[in-house]
LUMMAR-752019 format. One line per 10 residues: number of its first residue (from 0); their letters; for each residue z, y, x of C-alpha. Coordinates in nm, 4 decimals, always signed. Each point is the difference from the previous one (the first is absolute). Layout:
N
NUM = a = Z,Y,X  ...
This chain:
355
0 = xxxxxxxxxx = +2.1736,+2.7651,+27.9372  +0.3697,-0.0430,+0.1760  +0.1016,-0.3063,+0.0720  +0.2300,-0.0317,-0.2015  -0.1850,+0.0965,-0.3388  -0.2280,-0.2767,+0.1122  +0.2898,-0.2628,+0.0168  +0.0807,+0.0400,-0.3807  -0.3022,+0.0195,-0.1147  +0.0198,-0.4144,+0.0954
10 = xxxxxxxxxx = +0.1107,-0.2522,-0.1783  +0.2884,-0.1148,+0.2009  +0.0642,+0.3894,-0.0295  +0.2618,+0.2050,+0.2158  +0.3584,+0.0803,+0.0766  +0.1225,+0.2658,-0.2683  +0.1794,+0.3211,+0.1563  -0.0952,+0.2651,-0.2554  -0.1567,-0.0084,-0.3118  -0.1828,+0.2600,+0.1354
20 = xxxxxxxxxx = -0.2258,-0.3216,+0.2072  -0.0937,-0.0530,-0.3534  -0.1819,+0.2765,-0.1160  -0.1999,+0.0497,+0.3496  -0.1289,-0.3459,-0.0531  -0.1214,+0.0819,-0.3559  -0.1806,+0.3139,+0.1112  -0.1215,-0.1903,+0.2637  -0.1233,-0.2595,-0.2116  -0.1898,+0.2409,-0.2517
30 = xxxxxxxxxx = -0.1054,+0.2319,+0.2665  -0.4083,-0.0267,-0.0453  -0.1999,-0.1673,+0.2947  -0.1298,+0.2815,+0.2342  -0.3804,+0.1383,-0.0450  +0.0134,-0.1913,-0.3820  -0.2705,+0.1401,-0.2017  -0.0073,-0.0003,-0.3633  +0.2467,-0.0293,-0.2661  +0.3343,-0.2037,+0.0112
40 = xxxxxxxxxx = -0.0764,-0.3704,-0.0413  +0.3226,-0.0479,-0.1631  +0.3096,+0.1597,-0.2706  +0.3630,-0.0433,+0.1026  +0.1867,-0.0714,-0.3342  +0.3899,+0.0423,-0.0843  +0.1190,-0.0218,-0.3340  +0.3544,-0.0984,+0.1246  +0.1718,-0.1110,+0.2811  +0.0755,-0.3643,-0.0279
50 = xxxxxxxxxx = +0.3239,-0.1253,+0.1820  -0.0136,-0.4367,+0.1044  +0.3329,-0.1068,+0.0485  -0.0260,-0.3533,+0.1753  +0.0268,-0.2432,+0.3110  -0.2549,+0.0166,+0.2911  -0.0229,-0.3603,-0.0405  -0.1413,+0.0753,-0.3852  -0.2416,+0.2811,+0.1355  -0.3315,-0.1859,-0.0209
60 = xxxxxxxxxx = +0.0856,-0.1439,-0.3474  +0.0905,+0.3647,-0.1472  -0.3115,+0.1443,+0.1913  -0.2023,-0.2224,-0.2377  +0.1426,+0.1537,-0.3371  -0.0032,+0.3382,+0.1458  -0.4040,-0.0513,+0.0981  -0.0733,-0.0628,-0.4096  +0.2865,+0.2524,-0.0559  -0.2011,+0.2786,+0.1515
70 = xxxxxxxxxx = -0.3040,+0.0324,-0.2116  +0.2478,+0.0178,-0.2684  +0.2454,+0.2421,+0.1369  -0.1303,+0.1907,+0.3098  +0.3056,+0.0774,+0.2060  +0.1651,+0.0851,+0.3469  +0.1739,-0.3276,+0.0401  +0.2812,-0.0197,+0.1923  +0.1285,-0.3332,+0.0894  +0.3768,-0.0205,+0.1101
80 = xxxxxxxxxx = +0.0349,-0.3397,+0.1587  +0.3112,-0.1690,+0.1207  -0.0205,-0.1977,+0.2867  +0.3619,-0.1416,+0.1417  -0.2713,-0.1511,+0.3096  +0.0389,+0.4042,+0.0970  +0.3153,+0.1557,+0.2139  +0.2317,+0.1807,-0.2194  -0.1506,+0.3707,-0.0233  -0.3573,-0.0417,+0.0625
90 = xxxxxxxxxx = -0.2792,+0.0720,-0.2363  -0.3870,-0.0448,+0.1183  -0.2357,+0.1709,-0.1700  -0.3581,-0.0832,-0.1159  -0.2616,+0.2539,-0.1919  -0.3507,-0.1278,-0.1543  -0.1863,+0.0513,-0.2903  -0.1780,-0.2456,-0.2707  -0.3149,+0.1022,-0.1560  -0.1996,-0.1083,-0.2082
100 = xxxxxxxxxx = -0.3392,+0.0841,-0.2079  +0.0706,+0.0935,-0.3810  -0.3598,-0.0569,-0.1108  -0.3425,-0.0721,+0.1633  -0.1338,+0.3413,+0.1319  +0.3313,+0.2064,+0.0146  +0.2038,+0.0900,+0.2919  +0.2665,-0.2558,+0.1516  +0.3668,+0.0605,-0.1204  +0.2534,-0.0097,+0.2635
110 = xxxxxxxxxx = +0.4093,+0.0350,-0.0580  +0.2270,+0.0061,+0.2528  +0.2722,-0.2664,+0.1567  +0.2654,+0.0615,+0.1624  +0.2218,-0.3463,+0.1470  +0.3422,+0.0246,+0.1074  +0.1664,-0.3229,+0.1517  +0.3553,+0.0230,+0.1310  +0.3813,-0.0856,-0.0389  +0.1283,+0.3270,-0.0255
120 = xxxxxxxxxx = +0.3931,+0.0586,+0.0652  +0.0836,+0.1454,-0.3467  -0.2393,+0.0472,-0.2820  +0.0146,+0.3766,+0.0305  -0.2377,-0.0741,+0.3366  -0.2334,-0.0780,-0.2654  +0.0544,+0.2947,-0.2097  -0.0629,+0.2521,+0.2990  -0.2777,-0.1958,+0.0699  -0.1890,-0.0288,-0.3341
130 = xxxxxxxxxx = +0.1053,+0.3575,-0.1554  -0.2679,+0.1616,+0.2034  -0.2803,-0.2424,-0.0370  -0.0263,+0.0427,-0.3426  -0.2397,+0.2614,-0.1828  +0.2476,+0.1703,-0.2001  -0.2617,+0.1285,-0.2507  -0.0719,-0.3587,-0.1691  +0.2864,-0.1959,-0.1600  +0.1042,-0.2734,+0.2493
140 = xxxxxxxxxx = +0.0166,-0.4170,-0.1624  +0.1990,-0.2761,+0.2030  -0.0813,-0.3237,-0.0209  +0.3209,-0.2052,+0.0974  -0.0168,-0.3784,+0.0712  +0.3181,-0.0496,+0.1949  +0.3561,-0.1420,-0.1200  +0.1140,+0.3396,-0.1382  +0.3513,-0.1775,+0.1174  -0.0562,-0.0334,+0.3137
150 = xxxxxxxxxx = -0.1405,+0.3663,+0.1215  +0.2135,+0.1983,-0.2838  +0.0041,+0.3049,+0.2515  -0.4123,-0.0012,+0.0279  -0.0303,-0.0743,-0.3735  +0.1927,+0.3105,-0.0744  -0.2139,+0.1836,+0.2349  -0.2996,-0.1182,-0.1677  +0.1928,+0.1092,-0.3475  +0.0281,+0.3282,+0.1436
160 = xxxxxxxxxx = -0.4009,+0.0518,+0.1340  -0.1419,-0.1529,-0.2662  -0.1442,+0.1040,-0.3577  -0.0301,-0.3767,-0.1153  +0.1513,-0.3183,+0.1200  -0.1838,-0.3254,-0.0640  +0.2448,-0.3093,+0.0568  -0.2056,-0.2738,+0.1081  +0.2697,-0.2764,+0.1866  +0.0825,-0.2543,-0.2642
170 = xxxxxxxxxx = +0.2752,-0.0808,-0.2180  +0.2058,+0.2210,+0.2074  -0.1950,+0.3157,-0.0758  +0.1075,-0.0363,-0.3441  +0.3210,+0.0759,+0.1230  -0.0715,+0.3237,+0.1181  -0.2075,+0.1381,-0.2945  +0.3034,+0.3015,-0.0404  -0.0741,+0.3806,+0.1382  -0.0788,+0.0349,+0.3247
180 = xxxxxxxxxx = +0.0067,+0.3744,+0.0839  -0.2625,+0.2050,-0.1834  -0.2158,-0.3093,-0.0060  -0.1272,-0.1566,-0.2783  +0.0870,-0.3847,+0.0296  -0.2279,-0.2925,-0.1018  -0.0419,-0.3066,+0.1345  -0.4146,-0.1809,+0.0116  +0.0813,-0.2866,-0.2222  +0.0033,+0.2374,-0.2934
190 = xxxxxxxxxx = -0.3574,+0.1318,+0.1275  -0.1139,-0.3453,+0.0753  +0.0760,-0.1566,-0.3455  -0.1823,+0.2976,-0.2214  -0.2794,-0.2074,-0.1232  +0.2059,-0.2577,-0.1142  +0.2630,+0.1948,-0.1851  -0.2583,+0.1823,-0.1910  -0.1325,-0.3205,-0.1253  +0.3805,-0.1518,-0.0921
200 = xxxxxxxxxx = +0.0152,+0.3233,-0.1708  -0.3739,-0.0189,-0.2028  +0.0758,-0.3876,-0.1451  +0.2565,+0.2230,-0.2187  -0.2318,+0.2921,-0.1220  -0.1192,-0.1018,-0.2967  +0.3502,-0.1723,-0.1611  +0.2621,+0.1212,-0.1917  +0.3052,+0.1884,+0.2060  +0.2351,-0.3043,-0.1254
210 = xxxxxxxxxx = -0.1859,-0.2809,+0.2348  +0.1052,+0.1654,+0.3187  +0.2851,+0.0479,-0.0911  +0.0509,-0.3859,-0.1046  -0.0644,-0.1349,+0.3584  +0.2744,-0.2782,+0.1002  -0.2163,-0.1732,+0.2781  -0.2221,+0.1513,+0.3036  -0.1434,-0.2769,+0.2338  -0.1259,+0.1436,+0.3255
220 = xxxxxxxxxx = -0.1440,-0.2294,+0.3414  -0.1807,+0.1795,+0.2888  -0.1631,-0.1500,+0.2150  +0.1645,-0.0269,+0.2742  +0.3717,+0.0663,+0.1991  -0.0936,+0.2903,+0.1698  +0.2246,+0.2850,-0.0125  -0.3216,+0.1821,-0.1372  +0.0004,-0.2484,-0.2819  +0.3377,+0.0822,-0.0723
230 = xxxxxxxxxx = +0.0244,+0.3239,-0.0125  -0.3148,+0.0272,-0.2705  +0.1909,-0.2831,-0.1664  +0.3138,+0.2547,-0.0405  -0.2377,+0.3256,-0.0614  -0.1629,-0.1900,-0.3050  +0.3401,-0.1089,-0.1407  +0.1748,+0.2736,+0.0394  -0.2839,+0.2335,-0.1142  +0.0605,-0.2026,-0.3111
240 = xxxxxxxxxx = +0.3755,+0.0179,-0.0458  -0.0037,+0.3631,+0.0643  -0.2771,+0.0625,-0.2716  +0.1455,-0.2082,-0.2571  +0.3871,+0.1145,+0.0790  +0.1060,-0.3432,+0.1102  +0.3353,-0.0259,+0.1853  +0.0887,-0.2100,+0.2638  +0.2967,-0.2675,-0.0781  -0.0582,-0.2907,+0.2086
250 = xxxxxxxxxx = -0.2005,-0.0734,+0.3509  -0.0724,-0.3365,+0.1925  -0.2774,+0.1593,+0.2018  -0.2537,-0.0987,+0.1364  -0.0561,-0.2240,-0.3069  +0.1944,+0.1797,-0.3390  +0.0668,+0.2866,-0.1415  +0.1487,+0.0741,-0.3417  -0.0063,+0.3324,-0.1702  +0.1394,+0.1572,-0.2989
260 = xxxxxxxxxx = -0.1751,+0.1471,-0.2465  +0.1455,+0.0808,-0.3399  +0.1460,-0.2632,-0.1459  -0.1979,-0.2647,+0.1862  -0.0391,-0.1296,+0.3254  -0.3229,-0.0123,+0.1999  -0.0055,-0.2359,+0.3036  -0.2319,-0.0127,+0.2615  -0.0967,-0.2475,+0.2458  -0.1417,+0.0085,+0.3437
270 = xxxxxxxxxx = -0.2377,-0.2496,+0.1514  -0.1707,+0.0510,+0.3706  -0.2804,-0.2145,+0.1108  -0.0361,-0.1145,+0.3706  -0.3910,+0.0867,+0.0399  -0.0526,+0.2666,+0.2564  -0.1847,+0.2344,-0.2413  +0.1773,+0.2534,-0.1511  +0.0000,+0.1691,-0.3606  +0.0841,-0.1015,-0.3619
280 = xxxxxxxxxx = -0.0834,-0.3304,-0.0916  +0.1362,+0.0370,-0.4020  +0.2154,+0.2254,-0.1797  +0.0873,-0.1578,-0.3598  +0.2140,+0.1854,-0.2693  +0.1526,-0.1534,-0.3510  +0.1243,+0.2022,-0.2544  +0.1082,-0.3120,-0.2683  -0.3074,-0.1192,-0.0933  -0.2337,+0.2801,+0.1958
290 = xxxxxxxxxx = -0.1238,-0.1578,+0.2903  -0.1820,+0.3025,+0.3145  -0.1331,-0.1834,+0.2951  -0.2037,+0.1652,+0.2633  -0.0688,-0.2803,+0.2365  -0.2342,+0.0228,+0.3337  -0.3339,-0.2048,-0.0186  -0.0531,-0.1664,+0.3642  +0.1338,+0.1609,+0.2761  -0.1681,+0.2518,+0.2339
300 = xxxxxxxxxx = -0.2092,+0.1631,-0.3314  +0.2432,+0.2497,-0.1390  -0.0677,-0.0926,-0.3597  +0.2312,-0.1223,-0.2684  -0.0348,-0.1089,-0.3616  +0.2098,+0.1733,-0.2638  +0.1583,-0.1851,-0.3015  +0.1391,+0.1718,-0.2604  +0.1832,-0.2422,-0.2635  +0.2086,+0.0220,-0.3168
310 = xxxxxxxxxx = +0.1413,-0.2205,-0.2633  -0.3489,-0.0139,-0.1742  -0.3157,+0.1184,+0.2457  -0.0960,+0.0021,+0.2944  -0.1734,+0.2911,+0.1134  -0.3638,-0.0980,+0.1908  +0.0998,+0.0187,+0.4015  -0.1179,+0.2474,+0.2396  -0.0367,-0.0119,+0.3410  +0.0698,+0.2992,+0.2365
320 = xxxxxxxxxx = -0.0059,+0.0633,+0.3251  +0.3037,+0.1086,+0.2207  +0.0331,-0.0740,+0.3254  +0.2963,+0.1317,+0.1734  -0.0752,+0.3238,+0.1709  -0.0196,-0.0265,+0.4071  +0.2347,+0.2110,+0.1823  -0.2688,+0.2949,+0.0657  -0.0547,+0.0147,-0.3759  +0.3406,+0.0102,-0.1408
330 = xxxxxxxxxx = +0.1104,+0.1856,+0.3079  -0.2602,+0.2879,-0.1294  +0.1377,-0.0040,-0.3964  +0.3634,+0.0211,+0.1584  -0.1304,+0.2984,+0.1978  -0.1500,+0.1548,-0.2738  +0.1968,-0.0910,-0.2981  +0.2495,+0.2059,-0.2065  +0.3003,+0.0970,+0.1044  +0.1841,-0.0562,-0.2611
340 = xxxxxxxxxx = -0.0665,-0.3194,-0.1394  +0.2218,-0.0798,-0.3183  -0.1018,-0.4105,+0.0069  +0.0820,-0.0466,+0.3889  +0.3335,+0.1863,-0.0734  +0.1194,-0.2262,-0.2610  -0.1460,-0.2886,+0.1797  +0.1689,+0.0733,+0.3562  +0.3302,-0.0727,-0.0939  -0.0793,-0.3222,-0.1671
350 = xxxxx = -0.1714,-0.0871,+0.3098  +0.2704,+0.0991,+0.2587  +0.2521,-0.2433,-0.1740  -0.2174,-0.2762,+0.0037  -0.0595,-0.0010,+0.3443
């Protein structure tokens, strides 16, 4: 094997001079041992390429998510990582694969990853780099966890290569949730917070269309301050408003928000813990003299008791449970969600104003 196929087939990986580099390394990595007997001992999947827009200081904590991400969605993962540690105009390369076993008795699963660390000069380095490394017969996801503000030229290029962009950088994301070349735009909060806005949703299935419509008051503490927190915080509000029809009138973030709605106001308040968990701690909802709490039994066990009040009765609680997807799961739903997604679309503007 050339020496230089050998050196990117490292960790620490290789200086990048053609994309070309690439593709000998991958045959050279699934090239069979010589003199094997018997059948292949493993399946190369690709059901997409997956694009991982991030710092090289970050890598290790992405690599996590992308390990549980795999079983999920087998892909060619490429990782574009900027390092400003790296001269202007260099990119080193690393190729490997991560496998793993589906179920006792069947043959190891192996996709492929591809690394890229460097500072390039202009973002089209990038392009020229990634446009042949991707397999152009699978639709290609980007998962984006940089200030969008700060590398506007690469997140354009990843607008441009991509099918689907998942935000996933904080409040700022938010920002950003507009087109973005062909790409669908969505940002992982949204993914993240499923569970629990299915369950804000069920306390109102079995009452009549005027008590949603009633609500002056949501209540909502997290947690914690993370920007994580925050950004479900915003998702679950503004999944609300956008449902409902509220409008915006008034804003002291990070603690109020008031909305329109009809005839009536609806104001919402903001509380953050200081625990270093993360996730929603209670989410309470009046509509006059209906009370809809959905609060979070002790913390670290994903369960919550559901109230469901009115004037007269109290409806016997239930307890669910919803813990917040990790990153690898909602990462998956985002990846294979729908594209057009009517609740997200009135929901993202909501959420873009109030961060």
């Amino acid at each position: 094997m050339p020496e230089g196929v050998m050196a990117i087939l490292t960790p620490e990986g290789a200086p990048l001079t053609d994309p070309a580099q690439v593709e000998r390394a991958l045959a050279a990595l699934w090239k069979p041992p010589p003199n094997e007997a018997g059948e292949d001992a493993l399946t190369r999947v690709c059901v997409g390429n997956l694009l991982v827009v991030g710092r090289s200081s970050d890598w290790d904590h992405l690599a996590r998510s992308l390990g549980a991400l795999s079983p999920l969605y087998p892909s060619r993962t490429i990782g574009l990582l900027v390092d400003d540690q790296m001269p202007a105009g260099d990119v080193r390369a690393a190729v490997s694969a991560f496998c793993y076993v589906p179920r006792s008795g069947r043959r190891q699963v192996c996709c492929e990853q591809i690394v890229l660390r460097g500072r390039p000069r202009e973002a089209d380095d990038f392009h020229r780099t990634l446009l042949p490394l991707l397999d152009g017969e699978v639709p290609t996801m980007c998962w984006w966890t940089l200030d969008p503000a700060l590398y506007a030229a690469l997140f354009d290029v990843a607008g441009t290569l991509g099918d689907r962009l998942i935000l996933d950088c904080g409040l700022g994301g938010l920002r950003h949730l507009g087109p973005a070349g062909n790409c669908a735009v969505r940002e992982l909060g949204w993914y993240r917070t499923a569970r629990w806005r299915d369950l804000a949703a069920s306390m109102f299935d079995v009452t009549a269309p005027r008590v949603p419509a009633a609500i002056d008051r949501v209540e909502i503490e997290m947690a914690g301050p993370s920007d994580v927190d925050r950004v479900d915080a915003v998702w679950l509000i503004a999944f609300l408003a956008g449902q409902l029809d509220w409008q915006q009138t008034r804003m002291d973030m990070p603690n109020f928000v008031e909305f329109r709605a009809g005839d009536r106001s609806v104001t919402v308040a903001f509380r953050f813990g200081q625990g270093s968990r993360a996730g929603l701690r209670s989410l309470r909802i009046r509509a006059g003299d209906n009370q809809y709490d959905m609060v979070g039994l002790p913390a670290g066990t994903g369960q919550y008791r559901l109230t469901e009040c009115d004037a007269n009765i109290c409806q016997l609680p239930r307890c669910v449970h919803a813990a917040p997807l990790a990153a690898a799961d909602a990462l998956a739903l985002a990846f294979n969600g729908r594209r057009c997604d009517l609740a997200f679309s009135r929901a993202a503007p909501i959420a873009a104003r109030l961060a």
